[in-house]
N, C-alpha and C positions, 0 to 999 in steps of 0.2 A: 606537475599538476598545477593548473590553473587556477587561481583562487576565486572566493565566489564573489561576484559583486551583488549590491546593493544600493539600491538606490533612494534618494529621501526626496523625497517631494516636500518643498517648502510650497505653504499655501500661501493670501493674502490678499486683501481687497481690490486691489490694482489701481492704478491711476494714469491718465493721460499723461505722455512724456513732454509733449506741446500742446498750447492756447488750442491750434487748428483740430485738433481731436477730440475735444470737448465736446460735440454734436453724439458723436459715436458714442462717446461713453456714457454720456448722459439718458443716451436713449436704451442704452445695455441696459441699466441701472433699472431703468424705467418698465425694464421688460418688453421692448419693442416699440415704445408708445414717445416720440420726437417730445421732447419739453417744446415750450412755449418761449417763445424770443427776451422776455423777460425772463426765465429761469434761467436760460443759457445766459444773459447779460449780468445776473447776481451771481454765479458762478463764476464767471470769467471775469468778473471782478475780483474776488477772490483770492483766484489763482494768481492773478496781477500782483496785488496785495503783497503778496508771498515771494514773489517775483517770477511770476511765468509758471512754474512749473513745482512740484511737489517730489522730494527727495526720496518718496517711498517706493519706487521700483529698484532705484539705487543700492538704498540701504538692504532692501529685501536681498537683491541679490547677492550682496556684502555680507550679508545674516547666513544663506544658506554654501554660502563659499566657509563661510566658518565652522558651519557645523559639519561640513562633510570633514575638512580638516582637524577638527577635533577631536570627530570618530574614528579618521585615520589612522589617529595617535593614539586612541585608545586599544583599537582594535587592527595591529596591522596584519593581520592573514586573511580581513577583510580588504575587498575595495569601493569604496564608498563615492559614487555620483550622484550631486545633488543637483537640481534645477525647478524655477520654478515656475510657479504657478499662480496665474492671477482670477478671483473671483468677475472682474467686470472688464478688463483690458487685456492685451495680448501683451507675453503666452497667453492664454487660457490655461484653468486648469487641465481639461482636455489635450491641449496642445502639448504639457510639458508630459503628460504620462506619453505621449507619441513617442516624444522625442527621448525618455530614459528607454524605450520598445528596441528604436533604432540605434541604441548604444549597446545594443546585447542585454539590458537589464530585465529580468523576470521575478525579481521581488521589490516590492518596494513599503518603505515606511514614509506614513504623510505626516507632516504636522503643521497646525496652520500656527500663523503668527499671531494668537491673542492669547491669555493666558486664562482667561475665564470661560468655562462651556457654556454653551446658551445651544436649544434645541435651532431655533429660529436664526441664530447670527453665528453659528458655527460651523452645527452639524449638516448642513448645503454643502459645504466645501468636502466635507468627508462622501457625502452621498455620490458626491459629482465624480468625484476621486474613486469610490468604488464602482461605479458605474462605466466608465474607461478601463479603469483595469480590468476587469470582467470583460470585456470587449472583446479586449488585446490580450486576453490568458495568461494577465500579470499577479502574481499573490500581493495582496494587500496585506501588509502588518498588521497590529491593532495599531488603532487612532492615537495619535498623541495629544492629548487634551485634559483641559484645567489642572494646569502646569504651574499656579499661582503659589502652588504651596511650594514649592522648590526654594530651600535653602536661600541658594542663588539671587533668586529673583528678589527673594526679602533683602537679603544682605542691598542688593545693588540699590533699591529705595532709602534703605534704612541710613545707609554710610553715607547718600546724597544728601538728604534729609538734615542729619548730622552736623555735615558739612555747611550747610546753609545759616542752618540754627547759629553756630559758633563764629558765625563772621558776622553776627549782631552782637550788638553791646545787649549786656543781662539784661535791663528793665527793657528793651526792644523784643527781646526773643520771650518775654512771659506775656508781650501782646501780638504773640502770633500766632495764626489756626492754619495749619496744615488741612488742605481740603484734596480729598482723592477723588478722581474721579474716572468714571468710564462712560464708554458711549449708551445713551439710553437708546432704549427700546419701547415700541405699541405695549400698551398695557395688554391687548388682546393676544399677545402672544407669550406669556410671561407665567399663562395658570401651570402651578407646577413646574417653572421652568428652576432650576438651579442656579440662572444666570445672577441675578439680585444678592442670592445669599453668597456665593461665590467672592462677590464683590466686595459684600461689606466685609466677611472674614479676610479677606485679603490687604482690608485697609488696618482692619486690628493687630497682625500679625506684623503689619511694617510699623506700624506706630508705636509697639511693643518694642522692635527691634530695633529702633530707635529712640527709645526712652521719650516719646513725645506724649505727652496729658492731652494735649487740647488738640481733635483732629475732627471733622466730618469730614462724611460722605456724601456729592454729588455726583447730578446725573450732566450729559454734556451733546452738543449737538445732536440734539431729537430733530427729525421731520418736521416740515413744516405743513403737516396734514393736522387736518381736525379734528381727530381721535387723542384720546387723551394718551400722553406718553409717560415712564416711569419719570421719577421728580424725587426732591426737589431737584430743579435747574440749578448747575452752578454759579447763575448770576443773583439767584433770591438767596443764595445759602450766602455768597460775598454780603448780601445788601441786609439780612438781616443779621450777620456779623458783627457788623459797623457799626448798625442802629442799636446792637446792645451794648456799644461803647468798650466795648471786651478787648477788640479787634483794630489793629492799622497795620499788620503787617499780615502777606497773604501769599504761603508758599505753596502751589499747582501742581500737586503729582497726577497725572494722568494715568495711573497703574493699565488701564483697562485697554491703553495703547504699547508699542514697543519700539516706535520708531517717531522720529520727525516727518509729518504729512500736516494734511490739509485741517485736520480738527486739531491741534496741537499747534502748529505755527499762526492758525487765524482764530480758530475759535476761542484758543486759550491766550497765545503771544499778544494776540492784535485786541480782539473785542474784548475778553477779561481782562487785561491789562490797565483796556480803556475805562471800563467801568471803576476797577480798587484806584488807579490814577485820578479819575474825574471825582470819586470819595475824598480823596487826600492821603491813601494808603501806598501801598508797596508791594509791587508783585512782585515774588520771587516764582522760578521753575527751575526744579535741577534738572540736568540733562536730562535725553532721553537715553533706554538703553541701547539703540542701533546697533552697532557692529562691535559692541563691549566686548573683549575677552571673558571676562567674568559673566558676562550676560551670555555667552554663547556657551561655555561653560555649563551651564545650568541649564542649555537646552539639552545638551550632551547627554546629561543627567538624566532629562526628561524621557529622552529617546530610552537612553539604556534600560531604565526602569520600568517602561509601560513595557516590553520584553520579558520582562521577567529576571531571569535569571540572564546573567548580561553574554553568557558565552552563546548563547542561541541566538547572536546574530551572525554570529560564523557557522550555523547550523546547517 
């Protein structure tokens, strides 16, 4: 008897793997509508900046090679095929549900790469998700999401965190403010949303777990539309750190990401940096989680758990 397979759809924003794809993706984003020659010119600066290209399709698929191997090992009378799936670049999400069809698979469990739920910056990916599978006469799991609370995930902040803290000399580390951050969002999209509070419980929870006093919460790479977006920005929450003389040392957890990409190597690496630098402060960032054991770990978790009872994935 043939055992059952299963397959995981790893979701995730996507991004151009080269300079010359940036027209395409930018107009994805845009929803059809070409950016303007200066948009694509601050972009593709950007990604220069970075050096050419952004490591998030990389590590995505690094991410979702781990988790099917994790599940393997949890579960071997299962067989576990992951592949994935990008919100604005190929695959497509669409694309990757084709492709688990054309491997014999008829169930699959999705879960996207953020660990925070947001109706507006999440659940799209799940929609798109269950709208292909329905297509194709795939069962859909439940959704794997706002995964923030997972042991795991705090530990892997908390012990980075830790670890930062204690390569300062004492009177260095009681002038430092651990600032969290995630990608902000239109405030028009936020009534009711869970995303915000998600956020800030997720920054208490690792700051707990790391014994840290002095921590805020910022917001990070908003639009650059003229609607007002959630805040504060992480550059007024650095600037008015400073200015209360509190602060010279400034360690960057981006909880609200989980990989090395474009809001994290530029937003955070390049432009933050230049700011607490041009202050006369000190950034620090502990890693990101990427293709962690431990980090993957904890998505394993996340999978087995939104199931229920964990033997119902051999069901």
């Amino acid at each position: 008897m043939s055992r059952k397979l299963v397959g995981i759809l790893v979701m995730a924003y996507g991004t151009p793997d080269h300079i010359a794809e940036l027209p395409a993706y930018y107009t994805h984003i845009r929803q059809g509508r070409p950016p303007s020659a200066a948009q694509l010119e601050e972009l593709s600066a950007r990604y220069q900046a970075i050096g050419g290209s952004s490591p998030l399709g990389r590590v995505t698929r690094a991410q979702a090679d781990g988790l099917a191997a994790e599940l393997q090992a949890r579960f071997p009378d299962t067989g576990f095929r992951s592949v994935v799936g990008f919100k604005h670049a190929r695959p497509f999400i669409e694309d990757a549900v084709e492709t688990l069809v054309a491997q014999g698979i008829r169930t699959v469990i999705a879960v996207v790469m953020a660990p925070h739920d947001s109706g507006s910056g999440i659940r799209p990916y799940f929609d798109r998700a269950a709208q292909a599978a329905g297509a194709l006469g795939l069962t859909l799991r439940p959704a794997v999401s706002g995964w923030y609370r997972q042991p795991g995930f705090i530990q892997f902040w908390a012990t980075r965190i830790r670890t930062l803290l204690s390569s300062l000399p004492l009177a260095e580390s009681r002038r430092t403010l651990v600032v969290f951050s995630a990608h902000s969002l239109p405030m028009r999209v936020l009534d009711g949303d869970p995303y915000p509070t998600q956020v800030r419980e997720s920054a208490d929870l690792i700051a707990a777990a790391a014994g840290v006093g002095n921590h805020a919460i910022a917001w990070q790479s908003a639009g650059r539309t003229p609607e007002p977006w959630l805040g504060p920005d992480i550059r007024d929450v650095v600037r008015d750190a400073w200015d209360s003389g509190a602060y010279r040392n400034f360690i960057v957890c981006p909880i609200g990401f989980v990989s090395d990409h474009l809001e994290v190597l530029y937003d955070d690496d390049i432009e933050c940096r230049s700011l607490i630098e041009t202050l006369g402060g000190r950034y620090l960032r502990p890693p990101m989680p990427n293709a962690d054991r431990g980090f993957i770990s904890c998505l394993a978790d996340a999978v087995a758990g939104s199931l229920g009872q964990t033997e119902r994935i051999a069901a």
